[in-house]
PANU-42672 format. One record per residue (C-alpha): residue number from 0; residue in one letter; x, y, z. Coordinates in nm, 4 decimals, m for minus. Layout:
N
+-----+-----+----------+----------+----------+
|   n | res |        x |        y |        z |
+-----+-----+----------+----------+----------+
| NUM |   A |        X |        Y |        Z |
...
+-----+-----+----------+----------+----------+
//
This chain:
290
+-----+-----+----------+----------+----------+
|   n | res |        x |        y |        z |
+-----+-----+----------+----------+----------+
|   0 |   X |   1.6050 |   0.6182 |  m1.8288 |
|   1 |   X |   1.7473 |   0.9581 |  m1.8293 |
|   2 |   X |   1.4114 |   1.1342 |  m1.7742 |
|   3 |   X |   1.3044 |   0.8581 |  m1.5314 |
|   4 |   X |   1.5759 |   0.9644 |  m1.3051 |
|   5 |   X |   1.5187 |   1.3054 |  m1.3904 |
|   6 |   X |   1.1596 |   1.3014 |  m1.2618 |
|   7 |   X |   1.2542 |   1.1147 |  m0.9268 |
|   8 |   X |   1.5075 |   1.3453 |  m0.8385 |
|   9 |   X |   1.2768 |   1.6821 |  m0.9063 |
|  10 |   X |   1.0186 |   1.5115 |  m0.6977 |
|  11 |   X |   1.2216 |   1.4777 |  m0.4223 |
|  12 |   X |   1.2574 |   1.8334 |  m0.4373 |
|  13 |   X |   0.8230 |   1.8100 |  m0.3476 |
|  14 |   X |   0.9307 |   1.6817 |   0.0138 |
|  15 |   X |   1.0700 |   2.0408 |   0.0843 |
|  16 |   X |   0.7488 |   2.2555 |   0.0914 |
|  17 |   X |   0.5076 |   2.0753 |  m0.1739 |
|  18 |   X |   0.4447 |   1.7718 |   0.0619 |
|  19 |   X |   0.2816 |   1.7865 |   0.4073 |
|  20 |   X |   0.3725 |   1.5902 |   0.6592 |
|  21 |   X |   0.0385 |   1.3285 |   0.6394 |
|  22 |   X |   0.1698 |   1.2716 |   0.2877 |
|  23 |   X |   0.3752 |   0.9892 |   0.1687 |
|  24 |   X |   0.5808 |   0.9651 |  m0.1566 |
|  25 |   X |   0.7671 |   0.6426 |  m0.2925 |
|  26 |   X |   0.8921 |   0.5606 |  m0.6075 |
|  27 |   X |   1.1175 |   0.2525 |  m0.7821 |
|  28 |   X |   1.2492 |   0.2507 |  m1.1331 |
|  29 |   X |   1.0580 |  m0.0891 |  m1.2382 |
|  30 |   X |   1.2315 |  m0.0991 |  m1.5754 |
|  31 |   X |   1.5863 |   0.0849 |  m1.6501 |
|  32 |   X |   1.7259 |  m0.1180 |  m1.9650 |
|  33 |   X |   1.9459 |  m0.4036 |  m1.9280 |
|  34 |   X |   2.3181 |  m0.3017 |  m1.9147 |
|  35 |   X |   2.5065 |  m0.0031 |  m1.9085 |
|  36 |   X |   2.6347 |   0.0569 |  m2.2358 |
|  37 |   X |   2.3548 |   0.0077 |  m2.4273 |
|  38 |   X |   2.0813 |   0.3003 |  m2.4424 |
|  39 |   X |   1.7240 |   0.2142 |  m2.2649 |
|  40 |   X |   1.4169 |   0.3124 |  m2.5297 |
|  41 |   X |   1.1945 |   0.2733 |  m2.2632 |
|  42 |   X |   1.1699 |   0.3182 |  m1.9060 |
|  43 |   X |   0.9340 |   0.2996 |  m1.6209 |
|  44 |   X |   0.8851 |   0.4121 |  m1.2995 |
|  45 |   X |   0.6047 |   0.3648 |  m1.0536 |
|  46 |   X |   0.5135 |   0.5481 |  m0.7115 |
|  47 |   X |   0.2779 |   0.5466 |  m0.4399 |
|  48 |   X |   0.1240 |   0.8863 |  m0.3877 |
|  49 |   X |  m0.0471 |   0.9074 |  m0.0363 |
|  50 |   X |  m0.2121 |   1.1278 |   0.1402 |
|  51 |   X |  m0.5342 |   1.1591 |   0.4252 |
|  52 |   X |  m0.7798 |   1.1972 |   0.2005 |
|  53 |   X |  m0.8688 |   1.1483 |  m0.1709 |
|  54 |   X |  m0.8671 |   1.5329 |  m0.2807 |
|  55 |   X |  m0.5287 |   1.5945 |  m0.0823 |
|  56 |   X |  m0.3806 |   1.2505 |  m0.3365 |
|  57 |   X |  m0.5171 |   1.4424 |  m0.6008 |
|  58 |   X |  m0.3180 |   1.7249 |  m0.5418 |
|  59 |   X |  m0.0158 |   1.5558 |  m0.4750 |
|  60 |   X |  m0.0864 |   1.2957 |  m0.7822 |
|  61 |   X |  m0.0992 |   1.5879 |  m0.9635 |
|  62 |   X |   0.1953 |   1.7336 |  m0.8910 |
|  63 |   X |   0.4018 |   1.3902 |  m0.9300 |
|  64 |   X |   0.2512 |   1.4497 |  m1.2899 |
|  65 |   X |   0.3695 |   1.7649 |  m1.3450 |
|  66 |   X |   0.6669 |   1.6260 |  m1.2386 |
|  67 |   X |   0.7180 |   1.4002 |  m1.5061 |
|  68 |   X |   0.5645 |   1.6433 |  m1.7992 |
|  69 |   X |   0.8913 |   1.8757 |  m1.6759 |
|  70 |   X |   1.1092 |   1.5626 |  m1.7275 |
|  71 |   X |   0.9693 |   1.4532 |  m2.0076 |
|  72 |   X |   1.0329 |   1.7801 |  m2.1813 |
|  73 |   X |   1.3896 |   1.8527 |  m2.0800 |
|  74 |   X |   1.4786 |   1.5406 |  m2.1808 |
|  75 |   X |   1.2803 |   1.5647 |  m2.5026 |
|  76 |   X |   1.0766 |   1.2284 |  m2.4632 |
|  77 |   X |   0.7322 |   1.1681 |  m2.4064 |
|  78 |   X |   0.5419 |   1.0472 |  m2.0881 |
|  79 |   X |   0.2324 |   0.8408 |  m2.0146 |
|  80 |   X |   0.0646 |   0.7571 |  m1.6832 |
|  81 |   X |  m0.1608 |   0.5117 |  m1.5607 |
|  82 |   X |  m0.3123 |   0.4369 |  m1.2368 |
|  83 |   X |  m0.2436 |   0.0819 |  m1.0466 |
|  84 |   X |  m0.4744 |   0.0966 |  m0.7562 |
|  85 |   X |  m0.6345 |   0.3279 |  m0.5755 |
|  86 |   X |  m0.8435 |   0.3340 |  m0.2643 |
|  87 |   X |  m0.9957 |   0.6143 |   0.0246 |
|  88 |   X |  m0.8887 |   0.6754 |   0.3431 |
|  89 |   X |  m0.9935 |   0.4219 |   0.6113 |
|  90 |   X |  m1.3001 |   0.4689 |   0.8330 |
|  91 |   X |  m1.2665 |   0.4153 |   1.1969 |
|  92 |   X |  m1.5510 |   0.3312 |   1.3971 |
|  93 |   X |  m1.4788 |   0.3738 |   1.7843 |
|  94 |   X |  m1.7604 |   0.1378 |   1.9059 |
|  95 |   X |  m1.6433 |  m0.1027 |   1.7070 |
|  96 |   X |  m1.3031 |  m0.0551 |   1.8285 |
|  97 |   X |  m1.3622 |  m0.0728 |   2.1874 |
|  98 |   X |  m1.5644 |  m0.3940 |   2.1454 |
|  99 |   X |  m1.2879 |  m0.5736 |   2.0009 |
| 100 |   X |  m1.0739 |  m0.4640 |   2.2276 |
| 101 |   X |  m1.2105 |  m0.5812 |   2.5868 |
| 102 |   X |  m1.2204 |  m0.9526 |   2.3613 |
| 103 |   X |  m0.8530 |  m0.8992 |   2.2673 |
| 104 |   X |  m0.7626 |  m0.8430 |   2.6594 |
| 105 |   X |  m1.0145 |  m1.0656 |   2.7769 |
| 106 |   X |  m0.8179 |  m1.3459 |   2.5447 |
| 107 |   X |  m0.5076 |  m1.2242 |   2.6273 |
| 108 |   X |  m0.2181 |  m1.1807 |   2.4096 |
| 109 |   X |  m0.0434 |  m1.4487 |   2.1525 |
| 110 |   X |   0.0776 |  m1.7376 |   2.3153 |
| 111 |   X |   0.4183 |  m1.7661 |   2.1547 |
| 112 |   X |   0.5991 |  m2.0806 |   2.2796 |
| 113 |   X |   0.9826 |  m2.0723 |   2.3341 |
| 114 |   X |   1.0739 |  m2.1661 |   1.9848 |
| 115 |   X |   0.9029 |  m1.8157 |   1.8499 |
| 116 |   X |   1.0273 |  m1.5971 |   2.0898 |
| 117 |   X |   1.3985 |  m1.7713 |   1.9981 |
| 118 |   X |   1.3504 |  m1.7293 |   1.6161 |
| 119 |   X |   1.2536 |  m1.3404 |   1.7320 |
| 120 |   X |   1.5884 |  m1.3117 |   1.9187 |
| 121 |   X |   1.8095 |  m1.4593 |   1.6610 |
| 122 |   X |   1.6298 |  m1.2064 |   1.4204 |
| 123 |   X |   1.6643 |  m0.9664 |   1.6181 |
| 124 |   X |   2.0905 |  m1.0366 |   1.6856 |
| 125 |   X |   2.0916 |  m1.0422 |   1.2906 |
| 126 |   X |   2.0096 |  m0.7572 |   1.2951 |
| 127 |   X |   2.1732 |  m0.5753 |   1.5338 |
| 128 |   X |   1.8801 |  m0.5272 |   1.7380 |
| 129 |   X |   1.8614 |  m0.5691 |   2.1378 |
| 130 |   X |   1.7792 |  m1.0055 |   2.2176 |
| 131 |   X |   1.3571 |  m0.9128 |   2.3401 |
| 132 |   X |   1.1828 |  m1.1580 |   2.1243 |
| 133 |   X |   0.7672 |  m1.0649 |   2.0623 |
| 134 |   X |   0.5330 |  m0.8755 |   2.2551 |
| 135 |   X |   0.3868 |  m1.0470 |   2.4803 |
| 136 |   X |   0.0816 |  m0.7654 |   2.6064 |
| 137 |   X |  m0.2460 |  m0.6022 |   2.4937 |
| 138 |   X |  m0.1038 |  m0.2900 |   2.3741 |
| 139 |   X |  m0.3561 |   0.0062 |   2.5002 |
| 140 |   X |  m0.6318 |   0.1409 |   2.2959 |
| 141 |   X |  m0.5415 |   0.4598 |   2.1998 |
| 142 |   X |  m0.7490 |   0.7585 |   1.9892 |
| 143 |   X |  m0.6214 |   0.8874 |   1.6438 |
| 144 |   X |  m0.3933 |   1.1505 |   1.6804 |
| 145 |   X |  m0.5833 |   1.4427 |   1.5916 |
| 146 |   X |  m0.3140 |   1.5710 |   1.3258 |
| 147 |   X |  m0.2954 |   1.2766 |   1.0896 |
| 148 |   X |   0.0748 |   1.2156 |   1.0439 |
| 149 |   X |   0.0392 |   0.9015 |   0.7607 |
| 150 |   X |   0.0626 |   0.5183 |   0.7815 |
| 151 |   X |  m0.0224 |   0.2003 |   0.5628 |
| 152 |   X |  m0.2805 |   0.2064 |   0.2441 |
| 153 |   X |  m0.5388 |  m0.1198 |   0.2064 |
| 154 |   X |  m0.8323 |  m0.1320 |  m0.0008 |
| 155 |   X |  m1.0009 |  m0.2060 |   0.2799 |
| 156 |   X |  m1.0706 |   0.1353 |   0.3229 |
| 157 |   X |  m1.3348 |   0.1949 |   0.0745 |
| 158 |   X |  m1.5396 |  m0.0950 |   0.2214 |
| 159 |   X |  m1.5267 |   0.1079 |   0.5505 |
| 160 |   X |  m1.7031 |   0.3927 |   0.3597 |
| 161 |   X |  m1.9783 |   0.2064 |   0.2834 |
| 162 |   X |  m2.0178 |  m0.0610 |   0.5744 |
| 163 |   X |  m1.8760 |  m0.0306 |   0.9585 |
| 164 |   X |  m1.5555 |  m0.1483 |   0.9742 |
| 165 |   X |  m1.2875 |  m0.2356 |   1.2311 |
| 166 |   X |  m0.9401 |  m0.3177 |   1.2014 |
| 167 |   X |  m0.6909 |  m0.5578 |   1.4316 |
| 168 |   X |  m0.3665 |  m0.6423 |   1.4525 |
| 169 |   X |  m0.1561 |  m0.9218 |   1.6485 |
| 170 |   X |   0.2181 |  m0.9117 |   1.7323 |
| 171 |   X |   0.4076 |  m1.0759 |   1.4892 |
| 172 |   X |   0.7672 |  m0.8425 |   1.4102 |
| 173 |   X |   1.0069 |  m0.9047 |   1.6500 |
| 174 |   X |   1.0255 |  m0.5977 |   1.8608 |
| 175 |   X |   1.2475 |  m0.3310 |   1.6466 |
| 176 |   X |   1.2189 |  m0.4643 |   1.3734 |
| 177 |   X |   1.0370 |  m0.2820 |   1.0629 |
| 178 |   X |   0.7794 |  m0.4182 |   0.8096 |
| 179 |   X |   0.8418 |  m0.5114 |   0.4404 |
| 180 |   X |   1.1415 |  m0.6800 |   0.5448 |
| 181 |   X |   1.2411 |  m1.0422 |   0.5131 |
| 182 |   X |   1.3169 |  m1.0341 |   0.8937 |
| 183 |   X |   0.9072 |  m0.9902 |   0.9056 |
| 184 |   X |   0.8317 |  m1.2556 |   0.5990 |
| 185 |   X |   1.0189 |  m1.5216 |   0.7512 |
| 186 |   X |   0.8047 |  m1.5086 |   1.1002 |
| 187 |   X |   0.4650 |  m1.4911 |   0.9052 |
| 188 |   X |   0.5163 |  m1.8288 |   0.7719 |
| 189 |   X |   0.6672 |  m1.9932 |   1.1162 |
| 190 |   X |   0.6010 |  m2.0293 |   1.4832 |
| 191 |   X |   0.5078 |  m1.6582 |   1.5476 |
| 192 |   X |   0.3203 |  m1.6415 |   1.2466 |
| 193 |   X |   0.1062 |  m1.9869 |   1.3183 |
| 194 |   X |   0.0343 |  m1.8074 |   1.7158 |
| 195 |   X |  m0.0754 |  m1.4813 |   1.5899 |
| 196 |   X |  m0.3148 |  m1.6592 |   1.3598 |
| 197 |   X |  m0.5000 |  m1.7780 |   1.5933 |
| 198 |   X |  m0.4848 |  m1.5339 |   1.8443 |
| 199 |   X |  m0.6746 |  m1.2797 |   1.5482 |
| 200 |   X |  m0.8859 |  m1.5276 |   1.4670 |
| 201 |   X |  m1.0367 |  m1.5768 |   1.8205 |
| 202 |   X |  m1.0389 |  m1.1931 |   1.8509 |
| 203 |   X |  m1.2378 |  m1.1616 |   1.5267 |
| 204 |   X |  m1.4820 |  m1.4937 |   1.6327 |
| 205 |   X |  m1.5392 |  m1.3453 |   1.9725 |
| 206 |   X |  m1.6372 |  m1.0231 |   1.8215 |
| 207 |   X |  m1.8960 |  m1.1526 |   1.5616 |
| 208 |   X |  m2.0226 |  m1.3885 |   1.8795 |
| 209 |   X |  m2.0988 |  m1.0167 |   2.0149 |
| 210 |   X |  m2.2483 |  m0.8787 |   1.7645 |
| 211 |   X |  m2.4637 |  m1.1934 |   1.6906 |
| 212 |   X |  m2.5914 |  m1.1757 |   2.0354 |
| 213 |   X |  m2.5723 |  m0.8176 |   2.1726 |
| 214 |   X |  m2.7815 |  m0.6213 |   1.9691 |
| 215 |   X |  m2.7377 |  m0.3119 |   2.1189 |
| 216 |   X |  m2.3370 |  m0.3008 |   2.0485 |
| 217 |   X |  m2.4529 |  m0.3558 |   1.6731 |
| 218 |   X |  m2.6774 |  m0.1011 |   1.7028 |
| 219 |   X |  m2.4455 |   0.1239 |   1.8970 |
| 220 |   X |  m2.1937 |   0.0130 |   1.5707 |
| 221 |   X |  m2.4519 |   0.1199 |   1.3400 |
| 222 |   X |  m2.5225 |   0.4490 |   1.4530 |
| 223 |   X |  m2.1953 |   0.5850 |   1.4953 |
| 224 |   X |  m2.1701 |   0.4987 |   1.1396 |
| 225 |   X |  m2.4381 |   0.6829 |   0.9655 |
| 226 |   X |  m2.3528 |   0.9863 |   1.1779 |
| 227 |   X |  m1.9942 |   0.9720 |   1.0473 |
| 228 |   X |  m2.0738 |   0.8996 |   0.6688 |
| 229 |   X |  m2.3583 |   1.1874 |   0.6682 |
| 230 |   X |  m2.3138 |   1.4552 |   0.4090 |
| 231 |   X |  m2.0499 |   1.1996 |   0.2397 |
| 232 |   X |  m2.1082 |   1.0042 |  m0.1151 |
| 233 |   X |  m1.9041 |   0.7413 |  m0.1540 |
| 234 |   X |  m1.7273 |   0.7060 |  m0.5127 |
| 235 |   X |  m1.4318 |   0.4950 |  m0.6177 |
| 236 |   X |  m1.0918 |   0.6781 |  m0.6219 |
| 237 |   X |  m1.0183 |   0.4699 |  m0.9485 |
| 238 |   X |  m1.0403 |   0.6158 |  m1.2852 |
| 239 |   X |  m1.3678 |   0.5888 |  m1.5423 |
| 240 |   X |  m1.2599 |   0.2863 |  m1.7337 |
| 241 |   X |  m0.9939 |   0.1820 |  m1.5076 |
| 242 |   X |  m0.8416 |  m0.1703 |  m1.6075 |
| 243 |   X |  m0.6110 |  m0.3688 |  m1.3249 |
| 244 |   X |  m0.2875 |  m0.5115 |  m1.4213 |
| 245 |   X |  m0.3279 |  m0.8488 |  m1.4966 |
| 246 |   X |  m0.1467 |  m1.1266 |  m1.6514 |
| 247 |   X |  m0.2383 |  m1.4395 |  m1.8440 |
| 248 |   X |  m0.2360 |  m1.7699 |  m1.5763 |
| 249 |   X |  m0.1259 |  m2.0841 |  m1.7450 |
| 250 |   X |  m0.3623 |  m2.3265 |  m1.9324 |
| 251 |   X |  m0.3583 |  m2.5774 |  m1.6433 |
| 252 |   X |  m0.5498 |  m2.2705 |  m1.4127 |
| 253 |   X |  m0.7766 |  m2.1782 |  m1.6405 |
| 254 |   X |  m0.8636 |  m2.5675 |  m1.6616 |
| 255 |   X |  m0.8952 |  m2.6641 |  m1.3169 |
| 256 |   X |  m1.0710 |  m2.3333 |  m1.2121 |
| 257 |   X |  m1.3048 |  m2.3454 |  m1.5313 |
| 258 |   X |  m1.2126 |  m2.0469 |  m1.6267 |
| 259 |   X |  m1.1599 |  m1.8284 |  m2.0016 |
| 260 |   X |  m0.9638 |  m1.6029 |  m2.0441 |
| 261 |   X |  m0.9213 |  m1.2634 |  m2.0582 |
| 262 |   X |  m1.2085 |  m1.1575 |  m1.8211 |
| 263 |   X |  m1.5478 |  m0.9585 |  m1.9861 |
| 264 |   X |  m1.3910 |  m0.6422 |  m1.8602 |
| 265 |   X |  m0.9845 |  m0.6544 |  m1.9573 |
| 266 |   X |  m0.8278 |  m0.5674 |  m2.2872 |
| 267 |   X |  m0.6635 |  m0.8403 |  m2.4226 |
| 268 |   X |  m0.3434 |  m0.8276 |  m2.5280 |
| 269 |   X |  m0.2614 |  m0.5673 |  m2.3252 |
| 270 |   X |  m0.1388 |  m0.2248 |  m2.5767 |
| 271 |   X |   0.2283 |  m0.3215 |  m2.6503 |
| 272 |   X |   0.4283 |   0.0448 |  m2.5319 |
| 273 |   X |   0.7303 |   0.0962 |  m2.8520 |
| 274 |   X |   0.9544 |   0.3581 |  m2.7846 |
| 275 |   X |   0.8819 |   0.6665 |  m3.0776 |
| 276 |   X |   1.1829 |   0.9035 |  m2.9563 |
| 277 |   X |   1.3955 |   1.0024 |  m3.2206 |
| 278 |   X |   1.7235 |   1.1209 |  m3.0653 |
| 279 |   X |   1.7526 |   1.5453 |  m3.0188 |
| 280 |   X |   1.9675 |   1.6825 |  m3.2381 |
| 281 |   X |   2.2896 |   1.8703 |  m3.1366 |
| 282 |   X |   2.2343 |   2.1971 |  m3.3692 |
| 283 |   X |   2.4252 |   2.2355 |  m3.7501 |
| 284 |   X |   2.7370 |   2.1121 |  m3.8511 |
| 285 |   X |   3.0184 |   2.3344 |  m3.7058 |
| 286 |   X |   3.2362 |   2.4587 |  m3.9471 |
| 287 |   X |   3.6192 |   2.3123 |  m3.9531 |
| 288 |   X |   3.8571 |   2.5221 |  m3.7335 |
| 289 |   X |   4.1872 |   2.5868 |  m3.9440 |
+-----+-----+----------+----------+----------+
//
């Protein structure tokens, strides 16, 4: 555990002139033993390394490993890594974009009824936030700032690569409020999370009725994406060999879903990690002082 908190602190020291600004760095201490007085053989710590492309993630990845290498040694243990998940950079496509967007303000905005927009407030005095409840407008449609300052990771990036993609969103955080918070969780499955549902899923109907009918915005669609993707080969950003965490579902599953398990392309059981440190030793004997 020592050399797990040993490699988040040094990088943390990355943020000061080893990390640009359109990078992101997180990290959690998954496993850190089990109380305080007894020593941890093994620890683990995980991180998202992000970045605005898949050679600048490389560059930070690799200095997140270095990271823990320099850990590992002063604290005379020894390191593995594996990656989780990986995915590109998303796409945009500004056709695409702009054709969703006259059916998002053509349908108009969410329509939250009064019991939403209360559950928003209360959230909202919870948290110390000022009483405004949702958004209730069409946000404006807005280019990509031209220096990439970051934001959220989704696989659905690589499928933009190789297929045009577009991207939505509908109001659902009380305004103020941030994601991955329980303030957020507890509207998804409630009255602001049932309107925004079908608000996105009109916006997202509307759109394929376009494309299904206009063939010149699909063509328009099309052509902006093979202009963007020339010169550029798609390859996954996972590893040769790669192998996603997975874990064993019950029997019942396995029955009702017809189902074996493990899958053709997992190793099953997983390689058990045992802890081989032997602890450092403190130098010879010291002679008695008389």
């Amino acid at each position: 555990m020592d050399a797990a908190v040993m490699m988040a602190t040094l990088s943390e020291f990355l943020r000061e002139e080893n990390l640009a600004p359109s990078g992101r760095l997180h990290w959690v201490i998954n496993n850190g033993g089990d109380i305080p007085n007894v020593t941890p053989e093994i620890a683990e710590i995980s991180y998202y390394v992000r970045e605005g492309s898949p050679a600048r993630v490389q560059v930070l990845l690799d200095k997140v490993i270095a990271v823990s290498e320099a850990a590992a040694k002063a604290s005379q243990t020894s390191v593995r890594h594996r990656i989780t998940a990986a995915c590109w950079n998303q796409l945009p496509s500004r056709a695409f974009a702009e054709l969703m967007y006259d059916n998002m303000r053509q349908l108009g905005p969410p329509e939250f009824a009064e019991e939403a927009q209360q559950l928003a407030r209360d959230l909202q005095e919870s948290l110390g936030l000022p009483q405004q409840g949702l958004h209730t407008e069409i946000a404006e449609l807005t280019p990509p700032n031209p220096v990439f300052m970051g934001g959220g990771s989704t696989d659905v990036a690589d499928i933009s690569w190789n297929v045009p993609t577009v991207s939505m969103g509908a109001a659902l955080a009380p305004i103020g409020s941030k994601l991955h918070t329980w303030a957020l969780t507890s509207c998804a499955a409630s009255a602001p999370g049932r309107a925004t549902v079908i608000a996105a899923a009109r916006y997202l109907t509307a759109t394929a009725i376009d494309l299904l009918t206009q063939p010149e915005q699909l063509k328009a669609i099309k052509d902006e994406f093979k202009r963007r993707t020339q010169g550029v080969t798609w390859r996954t950003a996972l590893p040769d060999g790669y192998e996603p965490p997975m874990y064993e579902p019950p029997e019942w599953f396995l029955e009702r879903t017809g189902q074996t398990w493990p899958p053709d392309n997992i190793t099953w059981p997983p390689q058990r990690v045992v802890s081989q440190e032997k602890f450092s030793s403190l130098g010879p004997e010291l002679p008695p002082q008389w």
